[in-house]
DONU-749651 format. One line per field, with one value per residue (C-alpha): residue number from 1; residue in one letter; x, y, z. Coordinates in Angstrom, 1 decimal, always signed. Example, Ala and Ser with C-alpha at 12.3 -4.5 7.8 and 13.67 -1.06 7.14 Angstrom:
<rs>
torse	c(1;2) .
kelum	c(A;S) .
x	c(+12.3;+13.7) .
y	c(-4.5;-1.1) .
z	c(+7.8;+7.1) .
</rs>
This chain:
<rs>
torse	c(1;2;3;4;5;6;7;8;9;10;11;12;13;14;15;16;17;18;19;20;21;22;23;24;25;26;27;28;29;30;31;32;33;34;35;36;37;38;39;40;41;42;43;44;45;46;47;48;49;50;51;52;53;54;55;56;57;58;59;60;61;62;63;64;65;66;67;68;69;70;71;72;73;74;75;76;77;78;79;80;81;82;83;84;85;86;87;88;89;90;91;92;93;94;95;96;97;98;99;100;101;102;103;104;105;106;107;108;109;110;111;112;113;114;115;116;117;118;119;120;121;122;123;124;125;126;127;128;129;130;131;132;133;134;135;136;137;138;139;140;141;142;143;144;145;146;147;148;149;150;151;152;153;154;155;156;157;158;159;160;161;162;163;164;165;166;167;168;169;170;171;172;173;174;175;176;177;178;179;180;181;182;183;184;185;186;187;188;189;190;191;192;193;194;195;196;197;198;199;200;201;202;203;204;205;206;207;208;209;210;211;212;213;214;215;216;217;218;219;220;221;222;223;224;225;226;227;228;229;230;231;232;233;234;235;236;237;238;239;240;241;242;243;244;245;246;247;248;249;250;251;252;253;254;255;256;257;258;259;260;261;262;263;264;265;266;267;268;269;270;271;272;273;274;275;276;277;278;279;280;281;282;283;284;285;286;287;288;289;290;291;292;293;294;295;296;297;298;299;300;301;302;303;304;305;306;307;308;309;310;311;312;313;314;315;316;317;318;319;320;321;322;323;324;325;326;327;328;329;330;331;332;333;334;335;336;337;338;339;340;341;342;343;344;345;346;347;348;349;350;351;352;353;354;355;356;357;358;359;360;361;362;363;364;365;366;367;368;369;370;371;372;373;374;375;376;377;378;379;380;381;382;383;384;385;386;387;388;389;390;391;392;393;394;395;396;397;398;399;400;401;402;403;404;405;406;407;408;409;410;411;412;413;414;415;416;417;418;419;420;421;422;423;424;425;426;427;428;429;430;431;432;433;434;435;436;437;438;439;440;441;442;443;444;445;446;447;448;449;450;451;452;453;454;455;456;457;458;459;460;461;462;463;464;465;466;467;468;469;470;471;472;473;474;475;476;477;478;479;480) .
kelum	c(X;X;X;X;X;X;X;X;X;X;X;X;X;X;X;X;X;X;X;X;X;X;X;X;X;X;X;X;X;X;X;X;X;X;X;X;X;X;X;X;X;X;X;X;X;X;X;X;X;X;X;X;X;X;X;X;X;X;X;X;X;X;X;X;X;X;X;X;X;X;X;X;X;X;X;X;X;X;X;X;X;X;X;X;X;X;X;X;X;X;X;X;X;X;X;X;X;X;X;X;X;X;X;X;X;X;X;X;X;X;X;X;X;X;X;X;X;X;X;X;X;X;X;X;X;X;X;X;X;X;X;X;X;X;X;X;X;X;X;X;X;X;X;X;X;X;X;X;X;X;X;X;X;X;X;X;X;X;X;X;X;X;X;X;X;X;X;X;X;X;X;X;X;X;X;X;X;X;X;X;X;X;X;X;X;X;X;X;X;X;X;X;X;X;X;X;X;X;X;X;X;X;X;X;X;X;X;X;X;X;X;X;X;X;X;X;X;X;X;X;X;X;X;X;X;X;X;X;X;X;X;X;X;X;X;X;X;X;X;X;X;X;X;X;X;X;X;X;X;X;X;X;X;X;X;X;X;X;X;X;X;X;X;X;X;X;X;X;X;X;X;X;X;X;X;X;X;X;X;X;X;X;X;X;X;X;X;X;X;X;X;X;X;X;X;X;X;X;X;X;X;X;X;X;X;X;X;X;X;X;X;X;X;X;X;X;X;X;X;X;X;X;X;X;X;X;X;X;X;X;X;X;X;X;X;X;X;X;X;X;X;X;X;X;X;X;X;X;X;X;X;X;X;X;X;X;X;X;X;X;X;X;X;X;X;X;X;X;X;X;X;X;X;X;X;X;X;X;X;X;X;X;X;X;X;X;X;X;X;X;X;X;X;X;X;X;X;X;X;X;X;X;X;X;X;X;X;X;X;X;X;X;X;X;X;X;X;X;X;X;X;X;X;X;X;X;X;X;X;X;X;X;X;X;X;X;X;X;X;X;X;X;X;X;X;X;X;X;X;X;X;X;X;X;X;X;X;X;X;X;X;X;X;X;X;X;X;X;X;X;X;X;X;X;X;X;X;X;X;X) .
x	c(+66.4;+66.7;+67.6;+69.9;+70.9;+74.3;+75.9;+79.4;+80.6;+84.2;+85.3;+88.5;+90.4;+93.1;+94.6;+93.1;+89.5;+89.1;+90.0;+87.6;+85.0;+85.3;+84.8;+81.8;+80.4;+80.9;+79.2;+75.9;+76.8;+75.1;+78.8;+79.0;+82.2;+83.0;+85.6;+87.3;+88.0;+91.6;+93.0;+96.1;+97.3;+96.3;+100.3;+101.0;+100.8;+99.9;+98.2;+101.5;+103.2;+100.9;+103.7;+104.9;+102.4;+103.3;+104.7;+108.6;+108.9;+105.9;+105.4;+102.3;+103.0;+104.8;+102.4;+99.8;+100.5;+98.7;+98.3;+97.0;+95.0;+93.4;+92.3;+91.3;+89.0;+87.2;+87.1;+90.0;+93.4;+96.1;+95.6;+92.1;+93.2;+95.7;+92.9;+91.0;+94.2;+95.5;+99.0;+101.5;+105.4;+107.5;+110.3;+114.0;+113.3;+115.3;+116.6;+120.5;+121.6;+124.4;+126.2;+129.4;+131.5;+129.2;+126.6;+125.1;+122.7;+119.8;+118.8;+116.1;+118.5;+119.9;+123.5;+124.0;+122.5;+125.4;+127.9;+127.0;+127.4;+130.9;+132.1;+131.4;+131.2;+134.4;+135.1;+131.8;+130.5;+130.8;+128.7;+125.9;+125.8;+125.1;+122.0;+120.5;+120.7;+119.4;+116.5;+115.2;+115.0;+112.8;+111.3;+110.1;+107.5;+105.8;+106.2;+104.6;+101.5;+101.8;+102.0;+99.9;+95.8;+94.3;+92.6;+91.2;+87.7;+88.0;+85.8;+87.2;+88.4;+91.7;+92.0;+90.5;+92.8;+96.0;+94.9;+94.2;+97.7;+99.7;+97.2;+98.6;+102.2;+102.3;+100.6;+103.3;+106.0;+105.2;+104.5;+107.9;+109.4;+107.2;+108.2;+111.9;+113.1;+115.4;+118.1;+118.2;+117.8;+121.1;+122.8;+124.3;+126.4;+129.1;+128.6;+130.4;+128.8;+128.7;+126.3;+124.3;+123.6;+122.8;+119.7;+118.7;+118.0;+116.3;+114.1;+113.2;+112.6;+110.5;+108.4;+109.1;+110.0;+113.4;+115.3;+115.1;+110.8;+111.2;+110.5;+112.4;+109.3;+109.7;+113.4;+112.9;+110.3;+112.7;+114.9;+113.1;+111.9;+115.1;+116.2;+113.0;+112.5;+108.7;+106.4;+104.9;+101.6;+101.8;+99.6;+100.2;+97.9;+95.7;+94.5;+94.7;+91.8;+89.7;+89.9;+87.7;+85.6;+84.5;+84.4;+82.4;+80.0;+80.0;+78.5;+76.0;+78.0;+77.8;+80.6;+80.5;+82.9;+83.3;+86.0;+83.5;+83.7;+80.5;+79.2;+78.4;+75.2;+75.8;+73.6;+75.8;+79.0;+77.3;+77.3;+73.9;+74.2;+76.6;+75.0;+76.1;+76.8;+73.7;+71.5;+71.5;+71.7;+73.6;+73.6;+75.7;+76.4;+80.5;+82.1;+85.7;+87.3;+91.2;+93.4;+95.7;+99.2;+100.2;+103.2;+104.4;+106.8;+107.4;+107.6;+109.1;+108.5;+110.6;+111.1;+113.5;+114.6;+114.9;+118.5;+119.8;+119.5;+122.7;+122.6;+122.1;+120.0;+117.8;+114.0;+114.4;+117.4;+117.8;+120.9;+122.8;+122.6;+126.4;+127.2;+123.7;+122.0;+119.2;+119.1;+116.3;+116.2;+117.5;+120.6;+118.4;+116.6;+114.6;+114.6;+111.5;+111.9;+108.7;+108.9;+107.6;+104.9;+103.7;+103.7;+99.4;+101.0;+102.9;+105.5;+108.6;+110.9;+110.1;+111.0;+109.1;+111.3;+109.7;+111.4;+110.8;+112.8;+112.5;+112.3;+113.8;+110.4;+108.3;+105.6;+107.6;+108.0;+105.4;+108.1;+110.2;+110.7;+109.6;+111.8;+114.7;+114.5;+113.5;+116.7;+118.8;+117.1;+118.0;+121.5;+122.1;+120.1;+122.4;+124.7;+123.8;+122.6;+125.2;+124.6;+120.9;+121.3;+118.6;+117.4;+115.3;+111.5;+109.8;+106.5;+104.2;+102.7;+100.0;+101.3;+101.9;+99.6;+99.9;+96.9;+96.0;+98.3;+97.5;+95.4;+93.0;+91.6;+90.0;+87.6;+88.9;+91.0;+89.1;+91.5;+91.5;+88.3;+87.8;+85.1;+86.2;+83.4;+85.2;+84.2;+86.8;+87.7;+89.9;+91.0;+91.7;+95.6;+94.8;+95.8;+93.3;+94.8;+93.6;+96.6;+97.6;+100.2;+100.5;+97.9;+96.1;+93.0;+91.8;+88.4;+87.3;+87.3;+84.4;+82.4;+82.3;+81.1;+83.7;+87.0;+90.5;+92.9;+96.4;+97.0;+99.0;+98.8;+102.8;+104.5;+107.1;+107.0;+104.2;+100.9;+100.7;+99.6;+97.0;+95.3;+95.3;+94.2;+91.5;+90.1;+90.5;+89.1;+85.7;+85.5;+85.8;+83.0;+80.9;+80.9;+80.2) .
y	c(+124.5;+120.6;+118.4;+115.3;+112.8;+110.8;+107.7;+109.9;+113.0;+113.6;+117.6;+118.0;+114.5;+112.7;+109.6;+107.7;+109.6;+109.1;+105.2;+105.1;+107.2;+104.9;+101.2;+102.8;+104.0;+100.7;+98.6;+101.2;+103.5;+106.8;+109.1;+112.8;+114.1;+118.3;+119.1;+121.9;+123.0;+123.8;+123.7;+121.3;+123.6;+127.0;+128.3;+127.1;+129.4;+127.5;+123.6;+122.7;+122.7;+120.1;+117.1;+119.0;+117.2;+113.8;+111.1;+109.5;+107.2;+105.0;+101.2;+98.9;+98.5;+95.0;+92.2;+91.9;+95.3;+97.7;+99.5;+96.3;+94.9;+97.8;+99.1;+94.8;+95.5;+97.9;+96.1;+97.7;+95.7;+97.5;+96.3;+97.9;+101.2;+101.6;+101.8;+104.0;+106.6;+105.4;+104.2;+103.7;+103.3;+101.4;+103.4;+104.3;+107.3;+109.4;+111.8;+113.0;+114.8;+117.7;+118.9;+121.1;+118.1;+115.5;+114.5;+111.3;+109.3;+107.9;+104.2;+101.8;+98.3;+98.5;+97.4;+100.1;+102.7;+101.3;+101.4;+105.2;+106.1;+104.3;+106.6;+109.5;+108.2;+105.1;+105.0;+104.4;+102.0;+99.2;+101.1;+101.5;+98.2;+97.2;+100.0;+98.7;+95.3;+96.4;+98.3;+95.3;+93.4;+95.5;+96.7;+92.3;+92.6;+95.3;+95.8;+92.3;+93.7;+97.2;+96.8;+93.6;+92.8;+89.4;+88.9;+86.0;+85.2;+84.3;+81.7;+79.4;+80.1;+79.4;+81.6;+84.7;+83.8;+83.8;+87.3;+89.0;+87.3;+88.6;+92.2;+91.8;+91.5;+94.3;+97.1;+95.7;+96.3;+99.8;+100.5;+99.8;+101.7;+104.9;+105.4;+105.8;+108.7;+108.5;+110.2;+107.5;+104.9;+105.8;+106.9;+103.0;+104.2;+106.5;+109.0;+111.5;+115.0;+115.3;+111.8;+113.3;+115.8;+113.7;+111.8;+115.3;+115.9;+113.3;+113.7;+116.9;+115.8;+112.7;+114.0;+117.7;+117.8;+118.2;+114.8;+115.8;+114.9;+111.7;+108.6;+105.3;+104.1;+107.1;+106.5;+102.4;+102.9;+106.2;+103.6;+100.8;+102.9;+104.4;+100.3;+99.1;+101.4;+103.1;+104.0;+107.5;+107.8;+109.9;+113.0;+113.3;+113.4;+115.6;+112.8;+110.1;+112.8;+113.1;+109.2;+108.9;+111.4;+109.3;+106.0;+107.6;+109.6;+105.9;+104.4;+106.5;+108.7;+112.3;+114.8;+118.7;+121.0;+124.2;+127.1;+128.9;+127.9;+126.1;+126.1;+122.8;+123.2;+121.6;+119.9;+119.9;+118.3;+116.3;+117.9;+117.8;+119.0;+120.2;+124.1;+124.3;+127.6;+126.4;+126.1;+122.6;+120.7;+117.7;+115.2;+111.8;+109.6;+110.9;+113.6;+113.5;+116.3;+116.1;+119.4;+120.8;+121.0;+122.8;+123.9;+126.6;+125.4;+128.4;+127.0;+128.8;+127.8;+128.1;+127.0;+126.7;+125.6;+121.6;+121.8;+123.9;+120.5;+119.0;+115.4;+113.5;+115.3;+113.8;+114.1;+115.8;+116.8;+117.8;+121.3;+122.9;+126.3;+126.7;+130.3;+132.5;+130.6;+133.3;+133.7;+131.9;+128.7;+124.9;+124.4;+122.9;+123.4;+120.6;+121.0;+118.8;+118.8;+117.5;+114.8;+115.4;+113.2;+115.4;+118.8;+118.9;+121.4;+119.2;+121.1;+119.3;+122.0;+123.9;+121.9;+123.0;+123.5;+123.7;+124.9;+124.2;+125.7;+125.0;+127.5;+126.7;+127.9;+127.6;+130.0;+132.6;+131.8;+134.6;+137.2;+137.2;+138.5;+136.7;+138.6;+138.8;+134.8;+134.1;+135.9;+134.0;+130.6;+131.6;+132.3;+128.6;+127.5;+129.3;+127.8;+124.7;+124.7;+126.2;+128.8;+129.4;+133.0;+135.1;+132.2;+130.6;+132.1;+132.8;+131.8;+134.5;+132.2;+133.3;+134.9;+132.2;+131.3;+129.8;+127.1;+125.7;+124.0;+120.8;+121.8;+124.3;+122.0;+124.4;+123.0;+125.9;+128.6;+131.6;+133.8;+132.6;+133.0;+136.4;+135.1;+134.6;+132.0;+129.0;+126.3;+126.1;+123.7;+122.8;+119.0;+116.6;+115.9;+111.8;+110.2;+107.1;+105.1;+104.0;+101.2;+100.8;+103.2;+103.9;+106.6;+108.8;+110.8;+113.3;+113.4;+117.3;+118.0;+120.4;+117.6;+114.0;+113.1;+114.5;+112.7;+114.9;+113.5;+114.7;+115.4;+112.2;+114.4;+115.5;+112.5;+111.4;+107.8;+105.3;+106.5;+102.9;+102.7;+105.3;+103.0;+100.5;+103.0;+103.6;+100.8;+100.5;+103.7;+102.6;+99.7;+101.9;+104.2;+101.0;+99.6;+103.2) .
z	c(+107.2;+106.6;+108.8;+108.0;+110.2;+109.1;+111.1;+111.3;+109.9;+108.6;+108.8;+106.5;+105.6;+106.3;+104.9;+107.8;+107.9;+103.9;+104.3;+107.3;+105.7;+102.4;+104.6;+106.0;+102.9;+101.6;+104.5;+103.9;+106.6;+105.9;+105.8;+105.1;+104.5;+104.9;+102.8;+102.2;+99.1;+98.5;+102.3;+101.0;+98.3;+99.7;+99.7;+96.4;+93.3;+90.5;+90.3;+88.2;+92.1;+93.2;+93.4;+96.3;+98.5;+97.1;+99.3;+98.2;+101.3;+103.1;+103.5;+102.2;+98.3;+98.2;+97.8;+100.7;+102.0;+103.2;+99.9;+98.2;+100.8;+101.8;+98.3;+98.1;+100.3;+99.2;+95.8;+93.8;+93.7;+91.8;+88.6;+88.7;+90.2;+87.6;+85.2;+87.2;+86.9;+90.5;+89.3;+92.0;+91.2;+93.0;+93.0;+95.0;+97.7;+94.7;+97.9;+97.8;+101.3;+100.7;+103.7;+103.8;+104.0;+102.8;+99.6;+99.6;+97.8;+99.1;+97.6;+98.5;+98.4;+102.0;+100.9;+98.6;+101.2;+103.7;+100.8;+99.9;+104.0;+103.9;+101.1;+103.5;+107.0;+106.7;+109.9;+111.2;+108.8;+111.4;+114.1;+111.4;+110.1;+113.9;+114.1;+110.9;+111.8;+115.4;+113.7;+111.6;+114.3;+116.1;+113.4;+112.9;+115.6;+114.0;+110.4;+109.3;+110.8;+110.2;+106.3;+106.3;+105.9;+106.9;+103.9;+104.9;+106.4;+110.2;+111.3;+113.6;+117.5;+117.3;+114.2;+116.4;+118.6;+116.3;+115.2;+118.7;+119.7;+116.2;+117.3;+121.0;+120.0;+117.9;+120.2;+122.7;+120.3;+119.1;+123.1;+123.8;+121.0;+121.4;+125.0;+123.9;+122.5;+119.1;+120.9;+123.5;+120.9;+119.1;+122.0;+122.4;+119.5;+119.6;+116.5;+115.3;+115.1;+111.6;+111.1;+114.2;+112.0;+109.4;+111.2;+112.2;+108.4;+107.8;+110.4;+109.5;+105.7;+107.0;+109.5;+109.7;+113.5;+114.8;+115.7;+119.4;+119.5;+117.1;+119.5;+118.5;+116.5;+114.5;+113.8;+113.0;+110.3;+108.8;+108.6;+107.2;+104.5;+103.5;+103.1;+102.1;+99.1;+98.5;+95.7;+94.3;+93.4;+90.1;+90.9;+94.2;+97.5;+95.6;+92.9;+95.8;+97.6;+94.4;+93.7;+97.9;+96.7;+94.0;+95.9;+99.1;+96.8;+94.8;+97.5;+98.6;+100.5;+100.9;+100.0;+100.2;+99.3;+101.0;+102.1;+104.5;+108.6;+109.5;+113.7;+115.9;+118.3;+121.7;+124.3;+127.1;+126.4;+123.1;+119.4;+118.8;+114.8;+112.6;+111.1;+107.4;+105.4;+103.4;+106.1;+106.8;+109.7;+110.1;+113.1;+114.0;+116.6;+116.2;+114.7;+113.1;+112.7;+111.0;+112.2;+109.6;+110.1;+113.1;+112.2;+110.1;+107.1;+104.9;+101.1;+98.3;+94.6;+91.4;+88.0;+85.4;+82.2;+81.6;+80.1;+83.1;+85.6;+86.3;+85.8;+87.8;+90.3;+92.4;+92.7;+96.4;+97.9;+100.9;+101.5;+103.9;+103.7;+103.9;+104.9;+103.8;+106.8;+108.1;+111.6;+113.3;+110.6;+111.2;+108.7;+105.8;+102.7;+101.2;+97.4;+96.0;+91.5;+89.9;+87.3;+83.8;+84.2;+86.6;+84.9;+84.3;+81.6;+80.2;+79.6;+79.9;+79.2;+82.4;+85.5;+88.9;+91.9;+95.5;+98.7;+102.0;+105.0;+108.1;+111.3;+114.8;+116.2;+114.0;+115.7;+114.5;+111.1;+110.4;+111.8;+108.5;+105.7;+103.1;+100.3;+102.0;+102.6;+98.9;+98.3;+99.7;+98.9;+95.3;+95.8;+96.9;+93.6;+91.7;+93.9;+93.2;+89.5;+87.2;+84.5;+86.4;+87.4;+85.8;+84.4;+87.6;+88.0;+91.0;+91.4;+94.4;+97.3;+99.4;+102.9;+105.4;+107.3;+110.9;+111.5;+114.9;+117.7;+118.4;+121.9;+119.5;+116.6;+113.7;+111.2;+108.4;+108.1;+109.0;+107.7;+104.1;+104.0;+106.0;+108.4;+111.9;+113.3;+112.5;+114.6;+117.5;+120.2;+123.0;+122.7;+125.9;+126.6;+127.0;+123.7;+122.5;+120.3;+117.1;+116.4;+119.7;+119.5;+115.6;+114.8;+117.8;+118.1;+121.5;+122.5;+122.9;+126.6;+125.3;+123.0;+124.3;+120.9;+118.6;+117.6;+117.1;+114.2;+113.7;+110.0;+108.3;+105.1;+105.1;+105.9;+104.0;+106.3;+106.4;+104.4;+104.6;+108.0;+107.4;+105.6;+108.5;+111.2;+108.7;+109.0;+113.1;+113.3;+110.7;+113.2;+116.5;+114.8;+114.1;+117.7;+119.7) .
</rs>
């Protein structure tokens, strides 16, 4: 049995562990990263579903953001990763919203945003100018920073000084924002039900939570993005993934691939090694571990013929389910159509549709019927999509599966894999903060040494601010 010793050890990834992994790699820092072989696409059928993953709305791609002056730093500005395959698109969040009542557009220039809510919510249009123009302004004392890089060299005091002050300002800000909830936030502004019901959409499509548990931090960068615009990485999270691998394993980095549940040997309350299907032992200072999803979404996929699309429709859309609403589901159906450039087939005569639907609780998601649901998903395609009855293919998904709360943080999913000794531990309540507010992790209450990411895989907001905890959380693991 070998023994390997590693200055810090990544289990599963994140967009903030694969940046911090990545910087460490880079400064020489001996970094092994556990990955599991196909946890992000485990529900979906067939490769070809893939841009299901992909991000439409986060911050960081104008010039010195966080996109560019992260990947800057690590030696790749965008002109090089677009040779490398890494092409981002700036692009419009390409989102329509259809409610009984109500279908609106989604664009990027804030203007024609506020125009397209006038043409369904006129008599309000004043009261949502007022919130847009309150949410940039709060949005000023963080966003500069949030989707920014010094990429300067810092020598002098009064320089240190200017960056711990601009650093200072913005923890305050976010502070501020994060201890007020989104309801509270709007509640200054009299709404009418219907555009209530609205937000709660989009906060659902953004961040998959109900609009009840989003904070006012949560709501100013929803907002910021939908005026802001955002780009799309063609490929999708899973060719973002392979591109780390190569940089980490580039710089003498270690990265293994495996499905099965591995076992952490204790001294106390300090992981003393990592035990490997293979045999091997691994030990580090810190261990980071980054949960999957806690929540169940249950995701349906489809496809169809090219010429059946209506014109325009949008690249997500996000439905009503008018009256075949199941009992137990919110009032919503996001519809996510890949582009052609994105069929690894390329077969653009079939367009790829994939579903998501959303539960009320979500713990019980695993208590329905998964045929009778599909059912009724495709009656609103036909619905929506003329001529398309008989026409629209379903595509089998693996049963749902429920993955750990946030209190329990498994490495793997046992149950995919049929061995049940997946490692297994319960996680401290007190929230450390990575960015000040922006990106958390718990300490195990179990394992002193081993750090507790929430997943920032699904996010439709902010990948860019990954990037920057990534590199806070590279510079945490370098000073312990």
């Amino acid at each position: 049995m070998a023994d390997q010793r590693y200055d810090a050890v990544f289990l599963g990834n994140s967009l903030t562990s694969l940046a911090a992994a990545a910087l460490l790699a880079k400064k020489g820092r001996r970094v092994f990263l556990l990955d599991d072989l196909d946890r992000r696409l485990s529900h979906i059928p067939d490769p070809a579903f893939e841009f299901s993953s992909g991000p439409l709305l986060y911050f960081g791609f104008e010039r010195w953001g966080a996109m560019e002056g992260f990947f800057a730093e690590l030696d790749f500005p965008i002109p090089m990763l677009q040779k490398r395959g890494l092409d981002y698109k700036r692009c419009a969040p390409l989102l329509q919203v259809i409610q009984p009542a109500h279908r609106i557009d989604l664009y990027s220039a804030g203007e024609d945003y506020l125009d397209e809510l006038k043409r369904e919510y006129g008599n309000q249009v004043q009261k949502l100018k007022i919130l847009f123009e309150q949410a940039e302004r709060e949005a000023a004392g963080f966003y500069p920073f949030l989707g920014q890089f010094q990429q300067i060299e810092i020598n002098g005091m009064g320089d240190r000084l200017g960056e711990w002050r601009k650093q200072l300002d913005f923890s305050k800000a976010v502070r501020t924002q994060q201890k007020t909830s989104a309801a509270d936030f709007l509640s200054q502004y009299v709404f009418s039900s219907s555009l209530r019901k609205y937000f709660e959409l989009l906060s659902l499509f953004a961040y998959k939570k109900p609009f009840a548990e989003l904070n006012a931090f949560d709501l100013i960068l929803l907002l910021s993005a939908l005026q802001k615009g955002g780009a799309r990485l063609t490929g999708g999270y899973p060719k973002l993934v392979a591109f780390f691998h190569q940089l980490i394993k580039g710089w003498g980095g270690v990265v293994f691939q495996n499905n099965k549940p591995s076992a952490f040997e204790r001294k106390g309350r300090t992981i003393t090694c990592l035990r490997l299907p293979n045999g091997n032992r691994l030990s580090a200072p810190q261990y980071i571990l980054s949960k999957p999803e806690s929540n169940v979404i249950p995701d349906f996929f489809f496809s169809l013929p090219q010429e059946l699309l209506p014109m325009p429709m949008k690249e997500s859309l996000i439905m009503a389910w008018g009256d075949q609403r199941p009992a137990g589901f919110s009032d919503l159906m996001v519809l996510r159509l890949n582009l052609p450039e994105d069929a690894l087939d390329q077969d653009d005569a079939t367009r790829r549709i994939a579903v998501s639907v959303f539960p009320v609780e979500r713990r019980k998601a695993l208590l329905y019927d998964r045929t009778s649901l599909e059912a009724k998903i495709l009656e609103r395609l036909y619905w929506l999509i003329p001529f398309s009855q008989s026409k629209i293919a379903t595509h089998a998904a693996n049963p749902l599966r429920e993955t750990a709360p946030f209190e329990e943080a498994y490495i793997f999913d046992s149950m995919r894999s049929g061995d049940t000794s997946e490692i297994k531990t319960k996680s401290s309540g007190d929230r450390k903060a990575l960015l000040k507010g922006v990106s958390y992790y718990l300490r195990s209450k179990e394992s002193k040494n081993l750090m507790i990411l929430s997943s920032d895989l699904c996010h439709k907001v902010a990948w860019g601010s990954a990037f920057v905890a990534g590199k806070r959380l590279a510079t945490l693991i370098e000073n312990l």
